[in-house]
Biopython code that builds the backbone (N, CA, C, O; Angstrom):
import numpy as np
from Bio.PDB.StructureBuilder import StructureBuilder

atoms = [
    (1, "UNK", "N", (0.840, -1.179, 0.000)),
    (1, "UNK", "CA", (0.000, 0.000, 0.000)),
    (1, "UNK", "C", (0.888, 1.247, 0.000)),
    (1, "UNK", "O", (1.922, 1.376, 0.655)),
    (2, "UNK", "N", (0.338, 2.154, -0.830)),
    (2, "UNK", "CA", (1.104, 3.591, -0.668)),
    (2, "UNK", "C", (1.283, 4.377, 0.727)),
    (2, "UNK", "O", (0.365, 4.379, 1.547)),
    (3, "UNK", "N", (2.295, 4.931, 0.923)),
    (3, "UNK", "CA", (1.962, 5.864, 1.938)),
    (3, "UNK", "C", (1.908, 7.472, 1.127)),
    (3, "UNK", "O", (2.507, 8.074, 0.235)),
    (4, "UNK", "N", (0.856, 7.671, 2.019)),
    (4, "UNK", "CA", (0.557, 9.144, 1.529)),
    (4, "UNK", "C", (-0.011, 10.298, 2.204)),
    (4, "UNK", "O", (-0.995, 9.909, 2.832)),
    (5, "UNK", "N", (0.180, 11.593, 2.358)),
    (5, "UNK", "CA", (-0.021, 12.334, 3.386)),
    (5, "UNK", "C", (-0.133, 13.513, 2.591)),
    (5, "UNK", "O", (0.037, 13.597, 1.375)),
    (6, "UNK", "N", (-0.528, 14.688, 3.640)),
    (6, "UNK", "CA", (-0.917, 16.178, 3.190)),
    (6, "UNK", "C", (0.501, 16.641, 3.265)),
    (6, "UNK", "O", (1.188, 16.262, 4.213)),
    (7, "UNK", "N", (1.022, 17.462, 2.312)),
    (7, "UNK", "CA", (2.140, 18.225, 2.489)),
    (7, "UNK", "C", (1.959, 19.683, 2.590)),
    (7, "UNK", "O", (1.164, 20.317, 1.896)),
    (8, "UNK", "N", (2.756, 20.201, 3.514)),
    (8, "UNK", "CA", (2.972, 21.744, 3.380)),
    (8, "UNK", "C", (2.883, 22.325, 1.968)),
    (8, "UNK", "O", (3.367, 21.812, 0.959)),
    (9, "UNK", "N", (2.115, 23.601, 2.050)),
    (9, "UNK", "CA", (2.470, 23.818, 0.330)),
    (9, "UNK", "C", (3.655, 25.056, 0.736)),
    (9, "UNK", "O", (3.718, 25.882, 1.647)),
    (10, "UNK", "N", (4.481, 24.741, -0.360)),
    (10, "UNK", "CA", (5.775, 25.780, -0.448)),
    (10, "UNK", "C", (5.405, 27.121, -1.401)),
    (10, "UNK", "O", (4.974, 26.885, -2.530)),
    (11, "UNK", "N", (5.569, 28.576, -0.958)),
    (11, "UNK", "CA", (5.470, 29.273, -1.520)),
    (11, "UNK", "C", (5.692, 29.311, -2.972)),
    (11, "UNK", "O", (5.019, 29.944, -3.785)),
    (12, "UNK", "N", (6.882, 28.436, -3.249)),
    (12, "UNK", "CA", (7.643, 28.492, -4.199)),
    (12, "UNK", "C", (6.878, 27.319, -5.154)),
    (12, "UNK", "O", (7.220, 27.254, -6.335)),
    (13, "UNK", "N", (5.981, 26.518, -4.711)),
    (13, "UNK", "CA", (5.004, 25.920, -5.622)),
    (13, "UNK", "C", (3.333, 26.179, -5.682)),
    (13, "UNK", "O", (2.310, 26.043, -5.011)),
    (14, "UNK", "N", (3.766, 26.597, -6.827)),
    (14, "UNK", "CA", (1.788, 26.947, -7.539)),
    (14, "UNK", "C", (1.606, 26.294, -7.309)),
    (14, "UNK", "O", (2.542, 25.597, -7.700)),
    (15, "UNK", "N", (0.531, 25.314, -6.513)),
    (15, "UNK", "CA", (-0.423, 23.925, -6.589)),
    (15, "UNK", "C", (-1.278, 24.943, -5.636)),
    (15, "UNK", "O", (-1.138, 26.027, -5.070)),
    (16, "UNK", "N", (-2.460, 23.692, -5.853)),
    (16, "UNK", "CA", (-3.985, 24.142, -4.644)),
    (16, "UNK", "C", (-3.644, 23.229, -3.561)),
    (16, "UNK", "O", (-3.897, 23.573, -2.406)),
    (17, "UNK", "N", (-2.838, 21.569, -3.918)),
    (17, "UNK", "CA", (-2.557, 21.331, -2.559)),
    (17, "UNK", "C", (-1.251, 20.346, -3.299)),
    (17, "UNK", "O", (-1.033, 20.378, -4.510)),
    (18, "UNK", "N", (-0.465, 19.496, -2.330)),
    (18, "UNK", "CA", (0.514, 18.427, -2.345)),
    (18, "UNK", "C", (0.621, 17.077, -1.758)),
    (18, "UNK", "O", (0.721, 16.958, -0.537)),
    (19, "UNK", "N", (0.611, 16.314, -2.340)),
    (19, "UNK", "CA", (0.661, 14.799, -1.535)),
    (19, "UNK", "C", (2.556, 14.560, -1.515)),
    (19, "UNK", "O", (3.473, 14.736, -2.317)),
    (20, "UNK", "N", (2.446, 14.190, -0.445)),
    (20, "UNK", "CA", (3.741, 13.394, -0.484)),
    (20, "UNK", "C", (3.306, 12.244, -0.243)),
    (20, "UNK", "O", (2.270, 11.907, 0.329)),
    (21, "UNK", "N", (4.695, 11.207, -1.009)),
    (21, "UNK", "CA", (4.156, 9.531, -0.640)),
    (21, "UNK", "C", (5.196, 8.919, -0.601)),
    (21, "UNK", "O", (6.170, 9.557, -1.000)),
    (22, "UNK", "N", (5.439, 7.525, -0.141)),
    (22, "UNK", "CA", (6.683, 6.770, 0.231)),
    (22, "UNK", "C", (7.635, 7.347, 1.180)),
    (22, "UNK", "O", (8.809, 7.662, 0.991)),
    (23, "UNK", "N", (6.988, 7.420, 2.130)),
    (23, "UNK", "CA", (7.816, 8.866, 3.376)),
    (23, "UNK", "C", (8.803, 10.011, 2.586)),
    (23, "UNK", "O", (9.975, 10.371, 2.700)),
    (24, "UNK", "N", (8.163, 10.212, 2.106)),
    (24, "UNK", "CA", (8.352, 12.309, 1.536)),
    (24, "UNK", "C", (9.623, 11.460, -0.111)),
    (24, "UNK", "O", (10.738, 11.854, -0.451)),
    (25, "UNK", "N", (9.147, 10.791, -0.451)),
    (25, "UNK", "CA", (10.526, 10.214, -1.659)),
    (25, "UNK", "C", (9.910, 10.769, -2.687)),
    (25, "UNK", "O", (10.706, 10.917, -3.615)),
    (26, "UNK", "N", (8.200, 11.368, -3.084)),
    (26, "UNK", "CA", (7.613, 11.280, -3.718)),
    (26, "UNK", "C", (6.884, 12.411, -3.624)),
    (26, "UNK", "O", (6.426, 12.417, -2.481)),
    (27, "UNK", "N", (6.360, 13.827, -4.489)),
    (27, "UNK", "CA", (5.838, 14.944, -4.063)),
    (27, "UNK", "C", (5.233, 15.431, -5.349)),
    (27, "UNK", "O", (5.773, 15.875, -6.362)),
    (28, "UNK", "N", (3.470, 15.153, -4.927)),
    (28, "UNK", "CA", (2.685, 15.216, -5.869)),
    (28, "UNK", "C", (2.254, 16.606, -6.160)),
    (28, "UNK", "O", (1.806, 16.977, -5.075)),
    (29, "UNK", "N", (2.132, 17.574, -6.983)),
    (29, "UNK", "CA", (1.415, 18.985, -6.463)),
    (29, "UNK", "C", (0.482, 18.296, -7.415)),
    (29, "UNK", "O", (0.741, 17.367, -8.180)),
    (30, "UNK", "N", (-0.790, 19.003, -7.203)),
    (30, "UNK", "CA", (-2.433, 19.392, -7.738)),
    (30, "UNK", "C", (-2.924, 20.796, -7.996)),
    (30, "UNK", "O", (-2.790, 21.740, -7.217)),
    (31, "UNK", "N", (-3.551, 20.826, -9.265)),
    (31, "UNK", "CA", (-4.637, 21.765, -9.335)),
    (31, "UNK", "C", (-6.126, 21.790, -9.521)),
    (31, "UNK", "O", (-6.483, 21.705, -10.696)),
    (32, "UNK", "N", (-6.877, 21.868, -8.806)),
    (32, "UNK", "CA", (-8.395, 21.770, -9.383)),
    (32, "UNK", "C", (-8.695, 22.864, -9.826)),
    (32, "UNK", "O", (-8.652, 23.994, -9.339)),
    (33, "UNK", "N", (-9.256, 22.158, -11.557)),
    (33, "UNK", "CA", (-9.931, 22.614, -12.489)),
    (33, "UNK", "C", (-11.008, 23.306, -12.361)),
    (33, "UNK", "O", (-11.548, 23.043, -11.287)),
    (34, "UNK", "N", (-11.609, 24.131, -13.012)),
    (34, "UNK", "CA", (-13.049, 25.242, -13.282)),
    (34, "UNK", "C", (-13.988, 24.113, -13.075)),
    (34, "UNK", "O", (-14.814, 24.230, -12.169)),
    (35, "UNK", "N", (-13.966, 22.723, -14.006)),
    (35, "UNK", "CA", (-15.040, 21.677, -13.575)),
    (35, "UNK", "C", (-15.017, 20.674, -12.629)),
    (35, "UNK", "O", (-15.821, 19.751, -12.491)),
    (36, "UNK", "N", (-13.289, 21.122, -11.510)),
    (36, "UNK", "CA", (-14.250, 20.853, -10.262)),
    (36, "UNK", "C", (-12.621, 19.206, -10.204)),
    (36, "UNK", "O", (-12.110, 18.703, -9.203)),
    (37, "UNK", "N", (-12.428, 18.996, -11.227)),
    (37, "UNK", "CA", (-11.613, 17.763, -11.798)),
    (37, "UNK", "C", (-10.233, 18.287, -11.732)),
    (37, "UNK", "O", (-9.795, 19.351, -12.169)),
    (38, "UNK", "N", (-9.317, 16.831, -10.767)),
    (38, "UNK", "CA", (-7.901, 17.374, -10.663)),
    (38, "UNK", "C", (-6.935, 17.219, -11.393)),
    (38, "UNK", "O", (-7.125, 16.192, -12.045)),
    (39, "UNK", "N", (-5.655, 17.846, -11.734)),
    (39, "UNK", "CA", (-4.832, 17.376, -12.547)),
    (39, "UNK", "C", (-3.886, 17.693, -11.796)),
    (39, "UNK", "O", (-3.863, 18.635, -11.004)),
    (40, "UNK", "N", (-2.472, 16.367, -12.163)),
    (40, "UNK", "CA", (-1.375, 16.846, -11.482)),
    (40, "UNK", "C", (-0.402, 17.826, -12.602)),
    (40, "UNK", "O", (-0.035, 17.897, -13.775)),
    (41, "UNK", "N", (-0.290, 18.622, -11.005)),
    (41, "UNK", "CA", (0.858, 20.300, -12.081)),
    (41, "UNK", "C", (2.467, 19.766, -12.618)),
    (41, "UNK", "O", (2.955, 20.017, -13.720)),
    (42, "UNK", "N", (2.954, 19.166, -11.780)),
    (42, "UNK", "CA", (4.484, 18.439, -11.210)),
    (42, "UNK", "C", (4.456, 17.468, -10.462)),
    (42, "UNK", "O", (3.722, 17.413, -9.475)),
    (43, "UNK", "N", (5.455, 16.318, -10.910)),
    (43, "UNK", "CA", (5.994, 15.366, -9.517)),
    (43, "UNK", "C", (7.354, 14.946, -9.215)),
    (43, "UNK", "O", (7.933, 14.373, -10.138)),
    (44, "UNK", "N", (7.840, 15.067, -8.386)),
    (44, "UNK", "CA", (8.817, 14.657, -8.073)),
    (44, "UNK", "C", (9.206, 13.973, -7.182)),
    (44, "UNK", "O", (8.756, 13.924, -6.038)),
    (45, "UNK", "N", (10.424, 13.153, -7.811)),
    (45, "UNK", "CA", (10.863, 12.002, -7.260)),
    (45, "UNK", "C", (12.552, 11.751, -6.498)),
    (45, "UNK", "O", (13.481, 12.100, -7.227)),
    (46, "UNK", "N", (12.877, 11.259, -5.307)),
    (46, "UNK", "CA", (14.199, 11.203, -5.292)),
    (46, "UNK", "C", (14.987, 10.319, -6.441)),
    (46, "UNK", "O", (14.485, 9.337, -6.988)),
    (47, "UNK", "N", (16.087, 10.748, -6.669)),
    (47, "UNK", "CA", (16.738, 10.121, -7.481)),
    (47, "UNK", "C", (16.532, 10.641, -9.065)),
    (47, "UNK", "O", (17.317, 10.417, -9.987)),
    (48, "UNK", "N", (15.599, 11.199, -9.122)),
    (48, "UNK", "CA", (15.661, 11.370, -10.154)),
    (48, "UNK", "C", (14.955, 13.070, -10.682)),
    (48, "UNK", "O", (15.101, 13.414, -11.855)),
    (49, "UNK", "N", (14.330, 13.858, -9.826)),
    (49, "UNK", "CA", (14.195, 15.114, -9.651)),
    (49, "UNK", "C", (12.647, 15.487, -10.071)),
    (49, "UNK", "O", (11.714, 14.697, -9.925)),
    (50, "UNK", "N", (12.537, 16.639, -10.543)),
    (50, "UNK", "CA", (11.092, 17.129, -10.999)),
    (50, "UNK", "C", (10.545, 16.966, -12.072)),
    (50, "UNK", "O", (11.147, 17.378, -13.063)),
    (51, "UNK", "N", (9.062, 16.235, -12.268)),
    (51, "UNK", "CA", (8.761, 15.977, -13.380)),
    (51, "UNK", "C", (7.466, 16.848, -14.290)),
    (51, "UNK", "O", (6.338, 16.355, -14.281)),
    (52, "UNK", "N", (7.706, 18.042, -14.990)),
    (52, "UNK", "CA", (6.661, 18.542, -15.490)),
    (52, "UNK", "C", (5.932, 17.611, -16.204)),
    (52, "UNK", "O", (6.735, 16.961, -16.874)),
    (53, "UNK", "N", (4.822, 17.238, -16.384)),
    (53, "UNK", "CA", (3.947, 16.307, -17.425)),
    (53, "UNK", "C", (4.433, 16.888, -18.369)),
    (53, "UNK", "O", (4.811, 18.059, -18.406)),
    (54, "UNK", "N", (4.467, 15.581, -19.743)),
    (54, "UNK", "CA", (4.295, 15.921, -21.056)),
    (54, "UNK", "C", (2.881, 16.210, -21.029)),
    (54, "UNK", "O", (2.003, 16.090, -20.174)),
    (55, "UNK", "N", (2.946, 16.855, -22.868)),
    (55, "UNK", "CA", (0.862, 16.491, -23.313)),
    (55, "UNK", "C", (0.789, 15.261, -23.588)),
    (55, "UNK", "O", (1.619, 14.415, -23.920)),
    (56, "UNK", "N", (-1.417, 15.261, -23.233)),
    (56, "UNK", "CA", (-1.254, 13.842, -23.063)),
    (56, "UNK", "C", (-1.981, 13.809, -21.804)),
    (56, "UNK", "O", (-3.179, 13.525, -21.835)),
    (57, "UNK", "N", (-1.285, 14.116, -20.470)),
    (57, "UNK", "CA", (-1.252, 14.249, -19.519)),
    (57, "UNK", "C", (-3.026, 14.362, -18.983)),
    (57, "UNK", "O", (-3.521, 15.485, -19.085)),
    (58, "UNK", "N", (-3.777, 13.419, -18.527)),
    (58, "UNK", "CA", (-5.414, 13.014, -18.285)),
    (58, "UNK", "C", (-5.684, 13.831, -16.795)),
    (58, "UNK", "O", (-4.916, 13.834, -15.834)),
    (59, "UNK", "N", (-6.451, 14.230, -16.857)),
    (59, "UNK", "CA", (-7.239, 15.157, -15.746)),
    (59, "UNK", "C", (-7.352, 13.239, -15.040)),
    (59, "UNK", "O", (-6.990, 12.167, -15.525)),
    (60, "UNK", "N", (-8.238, 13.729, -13.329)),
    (60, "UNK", "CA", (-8.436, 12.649, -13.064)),
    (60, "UNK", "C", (-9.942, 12.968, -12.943)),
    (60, "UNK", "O", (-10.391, 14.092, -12.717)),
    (61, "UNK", "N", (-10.666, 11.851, -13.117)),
    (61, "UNK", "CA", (-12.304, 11.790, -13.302)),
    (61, "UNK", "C", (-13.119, 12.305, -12.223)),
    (61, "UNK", "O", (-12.964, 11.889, -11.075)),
    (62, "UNK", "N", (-14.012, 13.219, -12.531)),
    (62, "UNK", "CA", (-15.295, 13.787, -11.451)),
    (62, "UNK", "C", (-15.125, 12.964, -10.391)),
    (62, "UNK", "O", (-14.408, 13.341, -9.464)),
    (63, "UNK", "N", (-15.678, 11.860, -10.360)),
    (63, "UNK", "CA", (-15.637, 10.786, -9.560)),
    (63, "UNK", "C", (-14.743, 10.436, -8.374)),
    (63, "UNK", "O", (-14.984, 10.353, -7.170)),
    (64, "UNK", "N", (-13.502, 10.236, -9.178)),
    (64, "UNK", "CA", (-12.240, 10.185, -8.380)),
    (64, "UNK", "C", (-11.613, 11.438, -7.913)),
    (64, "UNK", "O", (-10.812, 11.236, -7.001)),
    (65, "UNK", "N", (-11.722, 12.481, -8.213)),
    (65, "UNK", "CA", (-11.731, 14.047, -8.080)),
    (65, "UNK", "C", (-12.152, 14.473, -6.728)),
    (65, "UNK", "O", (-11.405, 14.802, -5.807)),
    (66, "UNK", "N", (-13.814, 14.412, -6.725)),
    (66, "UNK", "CA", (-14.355, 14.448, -5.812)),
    (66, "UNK", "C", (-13.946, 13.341, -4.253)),
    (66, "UNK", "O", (-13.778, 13.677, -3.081)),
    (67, "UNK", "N", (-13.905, 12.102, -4.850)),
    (67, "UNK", "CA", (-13.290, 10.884, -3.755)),
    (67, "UNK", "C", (-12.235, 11.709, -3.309)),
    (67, "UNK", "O", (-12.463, 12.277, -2.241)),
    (68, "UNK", "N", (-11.182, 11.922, -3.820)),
    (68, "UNK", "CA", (-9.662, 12.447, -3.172)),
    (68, "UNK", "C", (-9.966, 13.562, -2.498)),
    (68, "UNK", "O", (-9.569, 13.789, -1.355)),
    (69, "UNK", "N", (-10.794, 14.427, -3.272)),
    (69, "UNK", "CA", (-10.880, 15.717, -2.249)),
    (69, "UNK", "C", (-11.582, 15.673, -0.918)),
    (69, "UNK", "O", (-11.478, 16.546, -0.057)),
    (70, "UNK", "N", (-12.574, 14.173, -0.791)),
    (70, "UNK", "CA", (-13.209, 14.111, 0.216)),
    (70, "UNK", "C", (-11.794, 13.607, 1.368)),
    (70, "UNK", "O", (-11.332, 14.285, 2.285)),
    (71, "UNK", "N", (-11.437, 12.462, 1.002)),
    (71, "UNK", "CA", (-10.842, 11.957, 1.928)),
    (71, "UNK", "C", (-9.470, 12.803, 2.191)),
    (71, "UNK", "O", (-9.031, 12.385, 3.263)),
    (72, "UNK", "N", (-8.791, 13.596, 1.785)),
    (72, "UNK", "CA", (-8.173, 14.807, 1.785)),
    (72, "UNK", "C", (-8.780, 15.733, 3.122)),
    (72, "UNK", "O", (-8.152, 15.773, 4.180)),
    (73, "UNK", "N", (-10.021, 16.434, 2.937)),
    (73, "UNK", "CA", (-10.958, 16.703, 4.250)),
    (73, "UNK", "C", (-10.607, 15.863, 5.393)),
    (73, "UNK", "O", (-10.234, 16.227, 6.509)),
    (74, "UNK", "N", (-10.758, 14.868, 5.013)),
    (74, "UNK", "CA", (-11.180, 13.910, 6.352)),
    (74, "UNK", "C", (-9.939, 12.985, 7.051)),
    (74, "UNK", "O", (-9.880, 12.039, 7.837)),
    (75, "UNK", "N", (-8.879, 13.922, 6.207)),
    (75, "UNK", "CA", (-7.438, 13.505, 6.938)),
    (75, "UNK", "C", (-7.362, 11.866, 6.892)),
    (75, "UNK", "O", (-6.986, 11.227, 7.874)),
    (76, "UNK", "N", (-7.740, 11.269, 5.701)),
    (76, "UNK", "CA", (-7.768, 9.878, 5.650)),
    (76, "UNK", "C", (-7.011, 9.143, 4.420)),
    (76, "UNK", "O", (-7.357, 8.081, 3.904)),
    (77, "UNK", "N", (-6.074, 9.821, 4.123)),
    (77, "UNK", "CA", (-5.509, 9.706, 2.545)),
    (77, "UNK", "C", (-4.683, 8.273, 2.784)),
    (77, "UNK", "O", (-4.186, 7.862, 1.736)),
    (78, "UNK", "N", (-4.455, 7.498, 3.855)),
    (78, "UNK", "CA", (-4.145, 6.327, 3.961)),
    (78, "UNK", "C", (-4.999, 4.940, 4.274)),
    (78, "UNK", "O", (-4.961, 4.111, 5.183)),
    (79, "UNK", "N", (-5.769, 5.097, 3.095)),
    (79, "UNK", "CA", (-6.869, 4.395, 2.854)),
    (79, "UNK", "C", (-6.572, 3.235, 1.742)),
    (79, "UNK", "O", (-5.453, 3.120, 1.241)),
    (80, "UNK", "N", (-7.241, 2.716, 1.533)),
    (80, "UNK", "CA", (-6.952, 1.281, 0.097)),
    (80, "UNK", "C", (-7.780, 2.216, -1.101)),
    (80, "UNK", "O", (-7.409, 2.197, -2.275)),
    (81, "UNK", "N", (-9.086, 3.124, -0.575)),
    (81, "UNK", "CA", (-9.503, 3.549, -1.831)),
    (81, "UNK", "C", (-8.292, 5.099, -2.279)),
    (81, "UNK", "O", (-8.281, 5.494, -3.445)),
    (82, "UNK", "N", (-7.492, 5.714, -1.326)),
    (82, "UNK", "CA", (-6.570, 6.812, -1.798)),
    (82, "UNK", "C", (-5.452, 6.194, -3.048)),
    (82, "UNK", "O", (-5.094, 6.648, -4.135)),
    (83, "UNK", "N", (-5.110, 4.888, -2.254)),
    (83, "UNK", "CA", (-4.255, 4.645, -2.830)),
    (83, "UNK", "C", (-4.659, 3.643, -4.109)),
    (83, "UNK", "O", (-3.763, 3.411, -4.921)),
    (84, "UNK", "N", (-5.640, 3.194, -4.262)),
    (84, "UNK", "CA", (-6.428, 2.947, -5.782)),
    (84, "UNK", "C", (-6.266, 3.891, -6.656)),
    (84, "UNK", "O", (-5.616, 3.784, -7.696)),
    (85, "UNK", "N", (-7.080, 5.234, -6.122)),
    (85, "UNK", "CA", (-7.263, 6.594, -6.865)),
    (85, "UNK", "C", (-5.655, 7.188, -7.815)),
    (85, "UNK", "O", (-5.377, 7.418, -8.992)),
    (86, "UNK", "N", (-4.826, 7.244, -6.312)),
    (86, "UNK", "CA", (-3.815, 7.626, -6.797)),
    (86, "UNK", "C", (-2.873, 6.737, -7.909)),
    (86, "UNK", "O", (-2.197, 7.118, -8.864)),
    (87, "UNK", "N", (-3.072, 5.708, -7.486)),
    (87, "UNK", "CA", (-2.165, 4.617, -8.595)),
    (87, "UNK", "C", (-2.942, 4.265, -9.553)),
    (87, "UNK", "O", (-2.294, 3.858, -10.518)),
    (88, "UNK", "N", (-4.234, 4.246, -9.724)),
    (88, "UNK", "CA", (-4.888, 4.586, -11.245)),
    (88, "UNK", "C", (-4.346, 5.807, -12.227)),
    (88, "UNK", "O", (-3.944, 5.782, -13.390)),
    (89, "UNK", "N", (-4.494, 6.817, -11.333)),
    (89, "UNK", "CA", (-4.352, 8.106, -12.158)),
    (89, "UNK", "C", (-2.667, 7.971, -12.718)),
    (89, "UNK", "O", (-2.129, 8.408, -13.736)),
    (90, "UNK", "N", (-2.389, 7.553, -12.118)),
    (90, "UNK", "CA", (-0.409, 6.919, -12.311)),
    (90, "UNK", "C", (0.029, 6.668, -13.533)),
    (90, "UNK", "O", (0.760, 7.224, -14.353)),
    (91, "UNK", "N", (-0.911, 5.201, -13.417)),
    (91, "UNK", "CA", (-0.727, 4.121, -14.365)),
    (91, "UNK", "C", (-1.505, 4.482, -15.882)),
    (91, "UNK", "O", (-1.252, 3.924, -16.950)),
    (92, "UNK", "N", (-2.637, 5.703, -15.625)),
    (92, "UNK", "CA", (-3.354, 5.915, -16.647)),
    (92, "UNK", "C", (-1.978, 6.778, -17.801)),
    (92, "UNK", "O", (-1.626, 6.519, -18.952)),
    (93, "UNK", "N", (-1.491, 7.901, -16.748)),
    (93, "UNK", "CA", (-0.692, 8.703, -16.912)),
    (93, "UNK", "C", (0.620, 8.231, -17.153)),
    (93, "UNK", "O", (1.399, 9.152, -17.396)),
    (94, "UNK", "N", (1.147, 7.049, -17.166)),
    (94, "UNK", "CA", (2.625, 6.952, -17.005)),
    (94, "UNK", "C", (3.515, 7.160, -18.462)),
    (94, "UNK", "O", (4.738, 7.068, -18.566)),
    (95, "UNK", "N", (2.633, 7.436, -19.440)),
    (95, "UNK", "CA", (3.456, 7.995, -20.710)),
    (95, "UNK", "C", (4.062, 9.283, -21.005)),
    (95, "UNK", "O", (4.891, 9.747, -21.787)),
    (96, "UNK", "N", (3.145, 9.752, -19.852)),
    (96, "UNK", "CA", (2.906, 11.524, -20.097)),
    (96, "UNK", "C", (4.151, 11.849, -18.552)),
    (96, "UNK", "O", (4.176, 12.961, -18.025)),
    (97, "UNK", "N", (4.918, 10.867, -18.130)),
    (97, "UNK", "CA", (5.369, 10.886, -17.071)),
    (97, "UNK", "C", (6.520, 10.027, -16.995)),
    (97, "UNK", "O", (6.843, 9.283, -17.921)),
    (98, "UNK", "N", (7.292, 10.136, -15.651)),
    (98, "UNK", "CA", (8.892, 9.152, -16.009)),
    (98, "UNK", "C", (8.190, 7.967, -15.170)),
    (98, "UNK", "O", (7.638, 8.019, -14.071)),
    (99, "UNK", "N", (8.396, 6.855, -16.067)),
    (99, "UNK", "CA", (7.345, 5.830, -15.724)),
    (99, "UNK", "C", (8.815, 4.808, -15.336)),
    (99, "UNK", "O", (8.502, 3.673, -14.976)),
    (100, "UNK", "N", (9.770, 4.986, -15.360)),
    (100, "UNK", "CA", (11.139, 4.414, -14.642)),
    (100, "UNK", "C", (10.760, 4.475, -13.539)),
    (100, "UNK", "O", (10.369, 3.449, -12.982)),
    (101, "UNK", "N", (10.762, 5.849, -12.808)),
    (101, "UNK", "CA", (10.499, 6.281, -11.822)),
    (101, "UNK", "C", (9.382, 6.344, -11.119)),
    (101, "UNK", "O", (9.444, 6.988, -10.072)),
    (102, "UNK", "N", (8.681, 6.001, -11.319)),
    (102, "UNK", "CA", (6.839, 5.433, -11.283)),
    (102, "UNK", "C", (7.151, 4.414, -10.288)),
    (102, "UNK", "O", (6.832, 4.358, -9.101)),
    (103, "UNK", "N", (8.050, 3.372, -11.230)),
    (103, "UNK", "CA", (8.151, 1.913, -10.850)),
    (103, "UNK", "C", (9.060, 1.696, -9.941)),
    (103, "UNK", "O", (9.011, 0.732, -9.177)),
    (104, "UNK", "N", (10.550, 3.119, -9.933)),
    (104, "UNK", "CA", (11.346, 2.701, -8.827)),
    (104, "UNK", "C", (10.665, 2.405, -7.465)),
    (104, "UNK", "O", (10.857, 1.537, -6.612)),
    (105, "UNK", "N", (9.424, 3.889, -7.618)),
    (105, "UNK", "CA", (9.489, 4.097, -6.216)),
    (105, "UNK", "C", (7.698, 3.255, -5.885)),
    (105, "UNK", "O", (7.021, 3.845, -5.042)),
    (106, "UNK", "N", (7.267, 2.393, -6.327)),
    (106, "UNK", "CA", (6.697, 1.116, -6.436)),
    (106, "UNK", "C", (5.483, 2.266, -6.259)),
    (106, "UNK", "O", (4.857, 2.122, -5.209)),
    (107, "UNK", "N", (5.137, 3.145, -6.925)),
    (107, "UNK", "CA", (3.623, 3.838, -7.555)),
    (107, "UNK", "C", (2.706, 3.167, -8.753)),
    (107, "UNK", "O", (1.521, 3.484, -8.861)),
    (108, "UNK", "N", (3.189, 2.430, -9.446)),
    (108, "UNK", "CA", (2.520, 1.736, -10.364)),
    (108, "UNK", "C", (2.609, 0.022, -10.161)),
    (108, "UNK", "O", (2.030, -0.724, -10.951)),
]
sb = StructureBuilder()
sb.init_structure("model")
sb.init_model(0)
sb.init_chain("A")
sb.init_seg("    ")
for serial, (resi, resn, name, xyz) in enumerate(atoms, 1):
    if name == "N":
        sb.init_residue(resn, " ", resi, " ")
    sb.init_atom(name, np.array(xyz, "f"), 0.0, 1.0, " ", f" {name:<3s}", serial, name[0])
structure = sb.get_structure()
């Protein structure tokens, strides 16, 4: 199972919020969209540094959007359904992304 948590947001990163995962090896930023649907801005990884998405790059679904932002609220992001959400959106994404590094750090 992933580990995953709320991160501080750093001045120095535009996002609306940040997941870190695999005790801080892993640092997701987010933006939610006008329709409400998240996309990741950047991720980065140890070992291998910051990853802007290529295009390509899939919003994640109303559905799952809404799920993350709930359990996000409810300080519960170490759940089996967070870490579904998050490693779907991964695996959907891993072209548009360093999918080496996906796999080092056992996200996909």
């Amino acid at each position: 199972m992933l580990k995953i948590r709320l991160s501080k947001q750093l001045d120095t990163r535009n996002c609306q919020f940040c997941l870190a995962l695999q005790n801080d090896a892993v640092f997701m930023d987010f933006y939610i969209k006008e329709n409400g649907c998240l996309i990741l801005l950047r991720i980065s990884f140890d070992g291998y540094g910051c990853c802007y998405p290529s295009s390509g790059l899939k919003e994640l679904d109303s559905k799952s959007s809404k799920t993350l932002l709930n359990l996000i609220q409810k300080d519960n992001l170490n759940s089996t359904q967070t870490c579904k959400i998050i490693s779907n959106y991964l695996k959907d994404n891993k072209k548009s992304l360093w999918e080496e590094a996906l796999q080092e750090h056992q996200l996909i």
